[in-house]
N, C-alpha and C positions, 0 to 999 in steps of 0.2 A: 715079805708078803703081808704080813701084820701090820707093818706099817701103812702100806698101799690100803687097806681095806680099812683103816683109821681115818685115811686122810677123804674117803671116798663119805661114810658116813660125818667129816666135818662139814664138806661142803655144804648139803640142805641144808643142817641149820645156820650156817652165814648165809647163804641168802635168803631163809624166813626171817634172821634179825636184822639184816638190809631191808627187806620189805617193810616191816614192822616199822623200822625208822623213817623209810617215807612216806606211808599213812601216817603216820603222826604229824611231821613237820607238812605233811599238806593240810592236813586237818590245822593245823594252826596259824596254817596262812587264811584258809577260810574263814578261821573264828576271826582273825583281826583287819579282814576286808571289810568296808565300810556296805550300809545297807542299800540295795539298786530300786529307787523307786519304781511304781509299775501304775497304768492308767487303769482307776475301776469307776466303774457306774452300776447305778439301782439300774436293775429290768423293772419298767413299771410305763404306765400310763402318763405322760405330763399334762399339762392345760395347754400347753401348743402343740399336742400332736395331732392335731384334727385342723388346724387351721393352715391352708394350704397358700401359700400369695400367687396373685397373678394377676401379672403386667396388663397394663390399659393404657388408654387414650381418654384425655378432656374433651370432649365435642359438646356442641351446643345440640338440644334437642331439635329444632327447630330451625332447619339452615335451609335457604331458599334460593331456588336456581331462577336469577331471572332473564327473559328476553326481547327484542323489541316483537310487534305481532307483523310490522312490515318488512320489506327486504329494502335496504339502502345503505348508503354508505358513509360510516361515523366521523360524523364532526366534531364531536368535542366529546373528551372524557376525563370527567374534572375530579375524578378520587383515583385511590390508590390502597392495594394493601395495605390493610390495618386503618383505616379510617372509620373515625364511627361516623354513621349519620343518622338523623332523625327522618322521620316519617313525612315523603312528597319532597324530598331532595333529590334534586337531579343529578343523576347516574353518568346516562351515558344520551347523546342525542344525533340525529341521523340528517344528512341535505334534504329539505322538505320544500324544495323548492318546485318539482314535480305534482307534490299533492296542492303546495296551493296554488299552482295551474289548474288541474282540476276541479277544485273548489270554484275559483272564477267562472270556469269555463259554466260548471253548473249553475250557478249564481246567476248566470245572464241566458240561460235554456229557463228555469226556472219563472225568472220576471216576462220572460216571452209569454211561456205556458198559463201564467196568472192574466198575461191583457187577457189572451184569446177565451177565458174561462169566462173572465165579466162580458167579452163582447159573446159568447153563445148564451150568456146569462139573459142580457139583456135582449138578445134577438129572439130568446126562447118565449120573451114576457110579451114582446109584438104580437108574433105568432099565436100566439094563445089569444091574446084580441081577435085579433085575425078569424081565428077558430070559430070562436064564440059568435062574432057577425055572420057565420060561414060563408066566409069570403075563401076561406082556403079547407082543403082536405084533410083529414086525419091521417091520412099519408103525408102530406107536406110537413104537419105537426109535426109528425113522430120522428121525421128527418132532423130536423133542428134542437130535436128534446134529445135525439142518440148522440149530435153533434156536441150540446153542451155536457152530456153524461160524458163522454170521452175528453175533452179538453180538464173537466175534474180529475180524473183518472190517470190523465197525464201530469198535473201538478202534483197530486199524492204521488205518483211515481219519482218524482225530480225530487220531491222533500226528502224521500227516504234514500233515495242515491245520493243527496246533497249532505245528509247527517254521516250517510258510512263515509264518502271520501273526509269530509270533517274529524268521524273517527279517526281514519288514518294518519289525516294530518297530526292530530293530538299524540298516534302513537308513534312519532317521531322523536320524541322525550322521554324515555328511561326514567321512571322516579324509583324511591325508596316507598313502598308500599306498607312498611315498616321502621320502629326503630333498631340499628344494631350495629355490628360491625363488617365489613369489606373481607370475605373469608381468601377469594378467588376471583381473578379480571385475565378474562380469555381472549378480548379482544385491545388492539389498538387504533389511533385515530388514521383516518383515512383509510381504515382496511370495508370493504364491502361483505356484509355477511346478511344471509336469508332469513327469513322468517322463523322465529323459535330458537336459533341458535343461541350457545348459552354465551353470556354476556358478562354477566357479576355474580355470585355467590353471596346471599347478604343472612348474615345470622345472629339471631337472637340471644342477650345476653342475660335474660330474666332468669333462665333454666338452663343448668347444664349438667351432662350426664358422664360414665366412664363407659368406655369401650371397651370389653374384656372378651378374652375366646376363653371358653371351657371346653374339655374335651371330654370324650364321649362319655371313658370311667365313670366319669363326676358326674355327669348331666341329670342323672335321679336324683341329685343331693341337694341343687341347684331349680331353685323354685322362685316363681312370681314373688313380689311385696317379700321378698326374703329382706331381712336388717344384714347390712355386710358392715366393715370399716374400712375406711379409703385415708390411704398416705401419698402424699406427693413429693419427688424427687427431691424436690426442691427442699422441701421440709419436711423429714420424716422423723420430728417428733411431733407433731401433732395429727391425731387420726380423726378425721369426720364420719360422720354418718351418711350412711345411702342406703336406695331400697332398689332392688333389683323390678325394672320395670318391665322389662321385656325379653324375650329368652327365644333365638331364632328355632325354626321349626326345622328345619333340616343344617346338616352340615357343609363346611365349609369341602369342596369336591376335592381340593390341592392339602388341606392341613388336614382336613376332618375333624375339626371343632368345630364349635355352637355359639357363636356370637351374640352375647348378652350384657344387656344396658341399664347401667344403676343409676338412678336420677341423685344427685346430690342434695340430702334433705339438709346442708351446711357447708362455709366454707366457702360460698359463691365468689365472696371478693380475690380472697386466697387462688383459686385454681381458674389461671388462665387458659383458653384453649390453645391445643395443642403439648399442654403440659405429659408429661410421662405423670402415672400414676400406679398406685399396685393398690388391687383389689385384695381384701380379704378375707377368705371362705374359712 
């Protein structure tokens, strides 16, 4: 019985000196584990955290939708995407063979309308002798003075219907009313297209601006003649200067961003359009 109540009290303490023995040997596995690096950062304010990027477009300020002003159908169209042209170069040109029918046609109403002017000219001057002998009535008179007033009235008529068909004929010829470059070509040759319809796309390469959306957050922050810096895809390490020109008035209905235009006050040769660019606020 002594024994039994010996053997009861050895046990706890072999297994508090078992314990003991493996807090130590883990404790010394710990001490000779090498140290587990960890990621820290300052909490603070940097110099890029207020400067937010976003994506644009090179467009030229200045891009011109042009059309012919008659309805016919295209003879010849002698450029091509990406062409430059200079100012009074021909575009695009229309069969003008109908207007100079017209033109003729007026051209010999016209010379008609001028004898009969000189012959009530000159019968007016009889007449008037005539008058003055009183050999004839101021009734008769005043017949051949309304007759030459009307054949004048009918040659002013003819000259000014003779200059519009002329116009027309003229606006058979598409020119470049501008220097620049070929943005956009809607039509091709032999196709028949109406008045006003667009034709060529020609734009100006003196000025060119970024095309950027801001959204709504931002749009207080985002001001006229603001200084931004502009990088381009192409080469992002050098940054230009821009000035925010223009800041749309409402939003976009599908994004709900503000479509705003910074003219590039550097850089012009460097950024072609259509280039990608990042604006930055």
């Amino acid at each position: 019985m002594a024994k039994r109540n010996q053997f009861r009290l050895f046990n706890p303490l072999v297994y508090l000196f078992l314990l003991l023995l493996t807090g130590c040997s883990h404790q010394d596995q710990q001490t000779n584990s090498p140290p587990r690096p960890v990621k820290v950062f300052r909490v603070g304010t940097t110099s890029m955290g207020s400067v937010t990027p976003y994506a644009g477009e090179v467009r030229a300020r200045f891009e011109t939708t042009l059309s012919f002003r008659v309805t016919g159908k295209i003879l010849a169209r002698p450029v091509e995407i990406g062409d430059r042209v200079r100012k009074g170069q021909l575009l695009a040109s229309l069969d003008n063979s109908d207007f100079q029918l017209a033109v003729q046609t007026l051209n010999a109403q016209l010379k008609s309308a001028v004898a009969d002017r000189e012959f009530a000219k000159d019968d007016l001057v009889r007449y008037r002798e005539l008058l003055n002998q009183k050999v004839i009535s101021h009734t008769d008179f005043d017949r051949h003075q309304t007759a030459h007033t009307n054949a004048q009235e009918r040659v002013a008529a003819l000259e000014a219907q003779l200059k519009q068909t002329a116009n027309q004929l003229n606006y058979t010829e598409l020119t470049a009313d501008r220097e620049g470059v070929i943005t956009a070509l809607d039509v091709e040759k032999g196709q028949v297209i109406a008045a006003g319809q667009t034709v060529v796309k020609l734009a100006q390469l003196d000025e060119k601006e970024i095309h950027f959306d801001v959204p709504e957050q931002r749009i207080s922050e985002t001001k006229n003649l603001q200084t931004v810096a502009v990088t381009l895809l192409s080469d992002n390490a050098h940054k230009f200067n821009a000035k925010i020109r223009e800041i749309s008035a409402s939003a976009d209905p599908s994004s709900r961003t503000y479509r705003a235009k910074a003219t590039l006050l550097e850089g012009q040769q460097a950024a072609h359009l259509g280039m990608t660019a990042t604006v930055w606020l």
